[in-house]
C-alpha positions as CSV (number, residue, x, y, z in Angstrom):
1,X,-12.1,19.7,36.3
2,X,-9.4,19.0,33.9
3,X,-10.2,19.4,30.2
4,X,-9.7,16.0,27.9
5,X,-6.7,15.7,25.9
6,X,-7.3,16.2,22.4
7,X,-7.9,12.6,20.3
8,X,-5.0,11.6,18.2
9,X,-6.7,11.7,14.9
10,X,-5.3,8.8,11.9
11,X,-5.2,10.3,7.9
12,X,-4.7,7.6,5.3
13,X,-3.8,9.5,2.3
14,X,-5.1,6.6,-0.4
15,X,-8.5,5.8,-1.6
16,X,-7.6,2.0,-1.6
17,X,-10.2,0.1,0.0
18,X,-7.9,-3.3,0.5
19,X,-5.6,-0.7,2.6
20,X,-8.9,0.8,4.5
21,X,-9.3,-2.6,5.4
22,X,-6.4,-4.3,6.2
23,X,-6.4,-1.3,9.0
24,X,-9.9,-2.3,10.6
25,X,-8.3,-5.8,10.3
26,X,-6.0,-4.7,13.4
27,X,-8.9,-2.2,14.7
28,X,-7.9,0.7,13.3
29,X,-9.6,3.4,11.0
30,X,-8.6,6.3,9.8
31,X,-10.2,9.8,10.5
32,X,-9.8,11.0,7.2
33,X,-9.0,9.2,3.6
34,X,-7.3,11.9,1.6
35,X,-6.2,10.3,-1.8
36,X,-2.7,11.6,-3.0
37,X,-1.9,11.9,-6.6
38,X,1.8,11.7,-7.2
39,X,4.1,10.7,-10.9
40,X,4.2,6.7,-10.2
41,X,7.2,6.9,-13.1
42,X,10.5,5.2,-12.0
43,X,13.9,7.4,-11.9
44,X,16.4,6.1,-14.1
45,X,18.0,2.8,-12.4
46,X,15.4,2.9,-9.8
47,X,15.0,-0.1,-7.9
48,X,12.0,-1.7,-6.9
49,X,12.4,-1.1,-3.4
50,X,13.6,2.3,-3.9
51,X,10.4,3.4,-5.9
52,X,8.4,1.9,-3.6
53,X,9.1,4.1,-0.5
54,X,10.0,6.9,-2.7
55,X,6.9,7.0,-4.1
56,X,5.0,6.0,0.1
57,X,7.0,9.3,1.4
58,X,5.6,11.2,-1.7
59,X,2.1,10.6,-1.3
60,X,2.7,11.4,2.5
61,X,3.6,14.6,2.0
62,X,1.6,15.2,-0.8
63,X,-1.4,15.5,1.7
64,X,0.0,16.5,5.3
65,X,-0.6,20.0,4.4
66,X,-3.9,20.1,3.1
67,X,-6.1,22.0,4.7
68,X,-9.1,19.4,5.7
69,X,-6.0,17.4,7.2
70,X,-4.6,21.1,9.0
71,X,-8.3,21.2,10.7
72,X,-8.4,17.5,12.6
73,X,-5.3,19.7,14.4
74,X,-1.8,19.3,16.2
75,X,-2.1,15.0,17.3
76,X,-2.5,14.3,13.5
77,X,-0.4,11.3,11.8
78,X,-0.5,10.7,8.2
79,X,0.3,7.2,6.7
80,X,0.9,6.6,3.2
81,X,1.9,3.0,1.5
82,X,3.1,2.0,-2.3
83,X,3.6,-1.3,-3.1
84,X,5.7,-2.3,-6.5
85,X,6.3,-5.9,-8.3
86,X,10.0,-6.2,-8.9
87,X,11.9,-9.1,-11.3
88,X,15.7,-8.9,-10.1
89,X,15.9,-5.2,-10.6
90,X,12.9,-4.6,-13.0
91,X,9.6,-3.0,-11.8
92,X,6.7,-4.7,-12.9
93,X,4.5,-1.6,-14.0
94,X,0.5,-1.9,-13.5
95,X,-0.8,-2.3,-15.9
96,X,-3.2,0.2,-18.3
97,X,-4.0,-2.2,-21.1
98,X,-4.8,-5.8,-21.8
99,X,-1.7,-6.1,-23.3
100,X,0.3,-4.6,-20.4
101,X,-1.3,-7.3,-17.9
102,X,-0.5,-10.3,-20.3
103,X,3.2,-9.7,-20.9
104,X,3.4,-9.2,-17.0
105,X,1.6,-12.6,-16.4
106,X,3.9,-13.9,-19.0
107,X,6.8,-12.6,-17.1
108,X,5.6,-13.5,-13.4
109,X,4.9,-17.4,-14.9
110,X,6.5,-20.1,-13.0
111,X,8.9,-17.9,-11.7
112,X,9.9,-16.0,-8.0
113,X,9.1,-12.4,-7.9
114,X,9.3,-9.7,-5.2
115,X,6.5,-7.5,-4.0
116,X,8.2,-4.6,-2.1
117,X,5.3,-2.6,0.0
118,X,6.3,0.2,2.0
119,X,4.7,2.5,4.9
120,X,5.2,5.8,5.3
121,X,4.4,7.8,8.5
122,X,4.2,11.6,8.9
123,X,4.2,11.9,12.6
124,X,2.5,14.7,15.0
125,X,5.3,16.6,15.2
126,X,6.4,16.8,11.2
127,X,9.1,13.6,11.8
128,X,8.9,11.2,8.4
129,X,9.3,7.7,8.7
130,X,9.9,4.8,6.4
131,X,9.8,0.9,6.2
132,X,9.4,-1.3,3.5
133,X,8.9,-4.6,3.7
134,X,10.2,-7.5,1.2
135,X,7.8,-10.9,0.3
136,X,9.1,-13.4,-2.1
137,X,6.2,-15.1,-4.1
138,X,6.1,-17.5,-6.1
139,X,3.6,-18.2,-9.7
140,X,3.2,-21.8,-11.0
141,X,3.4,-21.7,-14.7
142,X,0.4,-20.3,-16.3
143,X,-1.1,-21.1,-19.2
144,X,-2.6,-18.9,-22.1
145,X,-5.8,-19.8,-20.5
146,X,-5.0,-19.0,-16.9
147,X,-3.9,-15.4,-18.0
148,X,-6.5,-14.9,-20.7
149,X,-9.4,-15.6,-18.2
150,X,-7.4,-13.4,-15.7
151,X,-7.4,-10.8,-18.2
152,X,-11.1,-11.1,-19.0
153,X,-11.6,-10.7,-14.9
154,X,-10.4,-7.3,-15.0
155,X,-9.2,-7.8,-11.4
156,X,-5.7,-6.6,-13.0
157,X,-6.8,-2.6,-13.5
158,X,-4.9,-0.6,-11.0
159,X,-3.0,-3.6,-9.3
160,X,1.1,-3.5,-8.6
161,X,1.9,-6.7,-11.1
162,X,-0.8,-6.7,-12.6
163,X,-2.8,-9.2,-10.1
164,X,-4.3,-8.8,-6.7
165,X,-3.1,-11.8,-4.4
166,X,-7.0,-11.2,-2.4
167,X,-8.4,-12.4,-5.6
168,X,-8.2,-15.0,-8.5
169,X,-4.7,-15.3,-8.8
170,X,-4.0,-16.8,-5.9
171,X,-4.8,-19.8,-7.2
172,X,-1.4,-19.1,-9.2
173,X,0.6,-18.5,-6.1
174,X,2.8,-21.8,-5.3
175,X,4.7,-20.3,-2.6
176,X,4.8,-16.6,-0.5
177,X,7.8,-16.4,1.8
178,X,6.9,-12.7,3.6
179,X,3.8,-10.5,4.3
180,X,0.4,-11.3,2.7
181,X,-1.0,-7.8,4.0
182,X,2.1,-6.3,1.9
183,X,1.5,-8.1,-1.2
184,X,-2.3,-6.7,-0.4
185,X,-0.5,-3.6,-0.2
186,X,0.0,-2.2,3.8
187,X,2.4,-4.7,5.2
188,X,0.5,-5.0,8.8
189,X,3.6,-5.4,11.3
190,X,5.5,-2.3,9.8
191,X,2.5,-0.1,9.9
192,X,1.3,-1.0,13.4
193,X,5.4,-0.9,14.5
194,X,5.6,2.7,13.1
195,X,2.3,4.0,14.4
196,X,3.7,2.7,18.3
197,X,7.2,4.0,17.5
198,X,5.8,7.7,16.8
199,X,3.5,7.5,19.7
200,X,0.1,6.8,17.7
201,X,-2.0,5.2,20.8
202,X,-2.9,2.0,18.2
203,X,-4.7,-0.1,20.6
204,X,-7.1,2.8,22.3
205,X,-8.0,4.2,18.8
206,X,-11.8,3.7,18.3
207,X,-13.3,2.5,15.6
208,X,-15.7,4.8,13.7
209,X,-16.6,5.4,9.7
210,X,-13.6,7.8,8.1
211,X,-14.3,11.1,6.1
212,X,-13.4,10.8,2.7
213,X,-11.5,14.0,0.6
214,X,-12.2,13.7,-2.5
């Protein structure tokens, strides 16, 4: 009798649980969630979209050599994401403080902005590829009571922009020309193009509760 062909196993190196669902979303879930810790800081005249899959391809490899990802062996893919707020050329940091969040609001306010989220895949056979994809959105003009009840939410902490688009604000959101999974944060078409391009059998993965490295 022929032996079975070992499983392709799935590593999502963040501990994001809008990306860990945005994958079941499409029926995917990960065999192992291994959170990557990597400098967020821009480089000098970094761009938006250049931070964004700079900083996807470091938390990729940040992980691909660990050794609880080494064990799920050789059919192993790791897929990493970042997703940045960007005015023009200026990244919108997330925010720390109360203060950070209100003078992002403040900035974002009746105005266009672009969320840049991008996808990075470590293949089976150590090949690295990127995509990032580009959504235009679009605030109405908030007042000082829109952002101070925003603030008081708290939905802000940890968010690219200082807002989460799944949540409260987006009530503010008069127009998104792009990806809502992106602005989530895992743009769904490039992550499900990637994982077919490298092989990844997408539509025969099962379903089942991930490990978690913590």
């Amino acid at each position: 009798m022929a032996e079975d062909k070992p499983r392709a196993k799935l590593v999502l190196a963040s501990a994001s649980p809008r990306r860990l669902a945005l994958l079941e979303r499409v029926g995917l879930a990960p065999d192992l969630l291994c959170p990557s810790e990597v400098d967020e800081t821009p480089l000098r005249f970094e761009t938006p979209r250049r931070l964004a899959i700079r900083l996807a391809e470091a938390k990729a490899r940040a992980v691909v050599d660990l050794p609880l990802v080494r064990e799920l062996g050789e059919l192993t893919f790791v897929l990493a994401a970042d997703t940045v707020v960007g005015v023009g050329r200026r990244n919108v940091p997330k925010p720390t403080r109360e203060t950070d969040v209100q003078a992002s609001l403040a900035l974002l306010s009746g105005r266009s902005h672009w969320v840049y989220s991008a996808v990075c895949l470590i293949d089976a056979k150590g090949k690295m590829t990127s995509r990032c994809n580009e959504t235009k959105v679009r605030f109405k003009r908030l007042s000082s009571e829109d952002i101070a009840a925003y603030v008081a939410s708290g939905e802000w902490r940890g968010k690219a922009g200082g807002y989460a688009i799944q949540g409260r604000a987006e009530a503010f959101v008069r127009l998104i020309y792009g990806s809502y999974s992106g602005v989530v944060g895992l743009p769904l078409y490039e992550t499900v193009s990637l994982l077919e391009g490298a092989g990844f059998p997408v539509y025969h993965h099962l379903m089942h509760k991930p490990s978690v490295l913590v």
